[in-house]
C-alpha positions in Angstrom: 12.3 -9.1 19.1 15.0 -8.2 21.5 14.7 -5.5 24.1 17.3 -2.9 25.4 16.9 -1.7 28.9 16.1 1.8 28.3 14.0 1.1 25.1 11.0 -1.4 24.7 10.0 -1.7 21.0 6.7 -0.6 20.2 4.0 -3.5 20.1 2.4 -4.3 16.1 -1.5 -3.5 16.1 -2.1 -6.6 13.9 -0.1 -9.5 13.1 3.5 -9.4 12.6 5.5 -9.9 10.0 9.4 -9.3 8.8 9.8 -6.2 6.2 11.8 -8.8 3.9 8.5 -11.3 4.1 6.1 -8.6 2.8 8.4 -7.3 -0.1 8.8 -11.2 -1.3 5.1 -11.9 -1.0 4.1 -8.5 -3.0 6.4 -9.8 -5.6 4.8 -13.2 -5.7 1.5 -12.0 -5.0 2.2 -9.8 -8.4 3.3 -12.5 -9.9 0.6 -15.0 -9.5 -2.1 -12.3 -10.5 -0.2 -11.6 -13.8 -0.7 -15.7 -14.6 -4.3 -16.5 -13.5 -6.5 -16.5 -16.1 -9.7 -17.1 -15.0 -10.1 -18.3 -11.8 -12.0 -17.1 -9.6 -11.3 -19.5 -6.0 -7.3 -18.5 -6.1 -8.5 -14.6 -7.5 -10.3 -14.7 -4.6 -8.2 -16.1 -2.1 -5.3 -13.3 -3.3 -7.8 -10.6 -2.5 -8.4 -11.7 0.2 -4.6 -12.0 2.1 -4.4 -8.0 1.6 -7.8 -7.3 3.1 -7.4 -9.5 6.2 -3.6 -8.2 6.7 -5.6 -4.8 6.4 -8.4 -5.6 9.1 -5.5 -6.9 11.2 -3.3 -3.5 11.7 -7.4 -1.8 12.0 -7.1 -0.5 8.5 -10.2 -0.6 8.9 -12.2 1.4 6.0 -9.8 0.4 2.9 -10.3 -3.1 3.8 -14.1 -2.6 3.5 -13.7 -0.4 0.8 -11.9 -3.0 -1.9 -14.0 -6.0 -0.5 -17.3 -4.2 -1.6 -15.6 -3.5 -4.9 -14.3 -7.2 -5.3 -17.7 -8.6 -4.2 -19.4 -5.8 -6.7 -16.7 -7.0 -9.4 -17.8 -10.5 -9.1 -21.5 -9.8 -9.2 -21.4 -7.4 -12.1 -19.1 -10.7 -14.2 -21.8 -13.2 -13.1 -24.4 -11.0 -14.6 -23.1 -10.0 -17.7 -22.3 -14.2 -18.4 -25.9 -14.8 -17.8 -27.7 -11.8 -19.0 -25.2 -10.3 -21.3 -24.6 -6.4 -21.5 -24.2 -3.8 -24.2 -20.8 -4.4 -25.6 -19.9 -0.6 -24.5 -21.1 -1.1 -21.5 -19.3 -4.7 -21.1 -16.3 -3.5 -22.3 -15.9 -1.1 -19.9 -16.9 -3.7 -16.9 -14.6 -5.9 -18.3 -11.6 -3.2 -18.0 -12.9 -2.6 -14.3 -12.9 -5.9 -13.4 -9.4 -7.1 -14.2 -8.3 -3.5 -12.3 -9.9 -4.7 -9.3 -9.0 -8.7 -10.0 -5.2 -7.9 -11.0 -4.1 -4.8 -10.1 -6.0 -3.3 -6.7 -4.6 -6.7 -4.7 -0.8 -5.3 -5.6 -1.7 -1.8 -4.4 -3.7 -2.7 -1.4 -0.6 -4.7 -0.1 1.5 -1.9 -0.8 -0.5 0.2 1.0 -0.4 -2.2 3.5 3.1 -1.9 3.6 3.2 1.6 4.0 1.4 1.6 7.0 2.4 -1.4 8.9 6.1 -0.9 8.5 8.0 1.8 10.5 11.3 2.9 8.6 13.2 1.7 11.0 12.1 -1.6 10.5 12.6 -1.6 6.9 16.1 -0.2 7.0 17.1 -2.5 9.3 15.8 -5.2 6.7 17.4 -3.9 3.9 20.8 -3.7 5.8 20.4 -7.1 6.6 20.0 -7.8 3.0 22.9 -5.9 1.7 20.8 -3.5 -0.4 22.8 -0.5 -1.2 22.0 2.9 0.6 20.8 4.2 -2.8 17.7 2.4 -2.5 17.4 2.3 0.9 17.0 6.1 1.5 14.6 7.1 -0.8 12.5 4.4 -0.2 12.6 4.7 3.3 11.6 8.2 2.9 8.4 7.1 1.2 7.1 5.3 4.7 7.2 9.0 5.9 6.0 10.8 2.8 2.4 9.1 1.8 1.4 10.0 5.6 2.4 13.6 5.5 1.4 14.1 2.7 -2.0 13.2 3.2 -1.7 15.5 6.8 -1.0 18.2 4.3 -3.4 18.4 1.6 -6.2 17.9 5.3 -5.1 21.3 5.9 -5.1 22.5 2.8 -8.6 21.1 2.4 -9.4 23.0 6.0 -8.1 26.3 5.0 -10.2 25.7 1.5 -13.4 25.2 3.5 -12.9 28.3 5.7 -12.7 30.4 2.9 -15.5 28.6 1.4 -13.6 26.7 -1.5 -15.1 23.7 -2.6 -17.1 21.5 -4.8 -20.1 22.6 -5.8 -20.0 25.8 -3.7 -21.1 28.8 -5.5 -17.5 30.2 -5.6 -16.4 27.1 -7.6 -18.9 27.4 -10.8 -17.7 31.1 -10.6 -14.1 30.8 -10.9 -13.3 27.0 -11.5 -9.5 27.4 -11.7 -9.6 28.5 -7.7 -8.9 24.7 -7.0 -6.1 25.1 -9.2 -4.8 27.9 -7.3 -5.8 26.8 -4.1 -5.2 23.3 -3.7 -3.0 21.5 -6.5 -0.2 24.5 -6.2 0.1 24.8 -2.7 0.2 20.4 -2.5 2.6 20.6 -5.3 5.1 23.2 -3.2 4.3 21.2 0.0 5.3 18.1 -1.8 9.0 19.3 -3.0 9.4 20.3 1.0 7.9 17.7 2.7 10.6 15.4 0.0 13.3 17.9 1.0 12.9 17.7 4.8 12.1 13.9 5.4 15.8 13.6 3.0 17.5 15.4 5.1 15.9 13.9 8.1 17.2 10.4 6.9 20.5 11.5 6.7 20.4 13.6 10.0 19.8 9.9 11.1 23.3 8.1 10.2 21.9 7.2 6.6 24.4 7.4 3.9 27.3 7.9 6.8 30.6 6.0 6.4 30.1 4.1 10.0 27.5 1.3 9.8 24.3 2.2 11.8 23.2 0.5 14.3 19.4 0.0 15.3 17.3 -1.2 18.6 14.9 -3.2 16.4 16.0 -6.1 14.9 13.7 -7.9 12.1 12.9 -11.3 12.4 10.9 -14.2 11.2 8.3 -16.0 13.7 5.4 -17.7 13.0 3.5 -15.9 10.9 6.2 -15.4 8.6 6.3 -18.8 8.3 2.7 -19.0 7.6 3.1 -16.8 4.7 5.8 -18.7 3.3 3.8 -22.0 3.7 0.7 -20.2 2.2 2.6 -18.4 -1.0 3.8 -22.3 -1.8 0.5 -23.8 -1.8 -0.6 -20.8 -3.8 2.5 -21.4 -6.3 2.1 -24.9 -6.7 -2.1 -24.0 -7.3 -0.8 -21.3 -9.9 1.8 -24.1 -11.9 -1.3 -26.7 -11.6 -3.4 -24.2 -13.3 -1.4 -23.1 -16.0 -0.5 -26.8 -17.1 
């Protein structure tokens, strides 16, 4: 990444890797779960590229988090093949299972996403790209968002506290709409704000201007990009070999 005498980019906690790499590998990595069908070495293997991506940039607790549910997943299927459950009961293990199998990979990369990628970087990316300003924006006002977001409904959940607010508390039994009034409201008006201000931020920024913008960092591809790309076509080529 180049440097500029009077700026030094910011060093990546983990490994890194070029905004445009991560959007193509979500999609693949979607893709691929939507055609397995039973098998549980590559099922595994996709979990596991989000969860060590995760440990990497010291996301610590999610990573831990869905790796106890996928392990949990795995156990609870082995048991109900050799013991057999309830068919209630297994249908709703079943259900959970392909969430976790299928779907939590997708979201834990995106999550990754969100917190390994400064907007910055993935406006530069999408510029590079040629992706019109009409995505670019909004999206890149979601890297900001999810994080204050979650700063705001903290203090709400402080302020509910000092006043005593909470689950279970003798206050909530009495008068169970308090969370209503005290927490969903005020997240709901914070979130039309928070929307409002980071929009206007982008834009305060050169977004949507007539001028091109110009940026210090500039995204590129190194090593382990090219590690990802080697890895997502042995992981195609596994998929195609599958499904024939």
């Amino acid at each position: 990444m180049e440097e500029n005498l009077l700026y030094r980019p910011p060093k990546h906690r983990g490994l890194y890797l070029d905004p445009r790499t991560k959007l193509l590998f979500l999609f693949v990595l979607a893709t691929l779960l939507f055609l397995l069908h039973e098998n549980l070495p590559l099922n595994s293997i996709l979990v596991l590229i989000p969860i060590l991506l995760l440990l990497s940039d010291r996301q610590y607790r999610p990573a831990w988090i869905y790796g106890g549910l996928f392990i949990a997943a795995v156990l609870a299927k082995e048991f109900d093949r050799r013991m057999g459950f309830p068919y209630l009961p297994a249908m709703l293990l079943g259900l959970l299972s392909e969430l976790i199998f299928r779907f939590f990979p997708v979201f834990m990369f995106g999550y990754y996403i969100i917190k390994s990628t400064k907007p910055n970087e993935f406006i530069s990316a999408m510029e590079l790209w040629h992706i019109p300003e009409s995505f670019i924006i909004p999206v890149s006002v979601v890297f900001r968002f999810v994080p204050t977001l979650r700063e705001e409904n903290r203090s709400i959940g402080n302020a509910m506290r000092m006043r005593g607010i909470r689950f279970g508390a003798a206050k909530f039994w009495k008068n169970p709409t308090m969370i209503l009034e005290y927490r969903v409201i005020p997240l709901m008006m914070s979130v039309a704000k928070i929307g409002d201000e980071l929009s206007a931020a982008a834009l305060s920024r050169g977004l949507g201007g007539p001028k091109k913008r110009t940026c210090l960092l500039k995204p590129h591809f190194g090593i382990c990009d090219a590690g990802i790309a080697v890895l997502t076509g042995v992981l195609i080529l596994w998929t195609l070999m599958e499904r024939v």
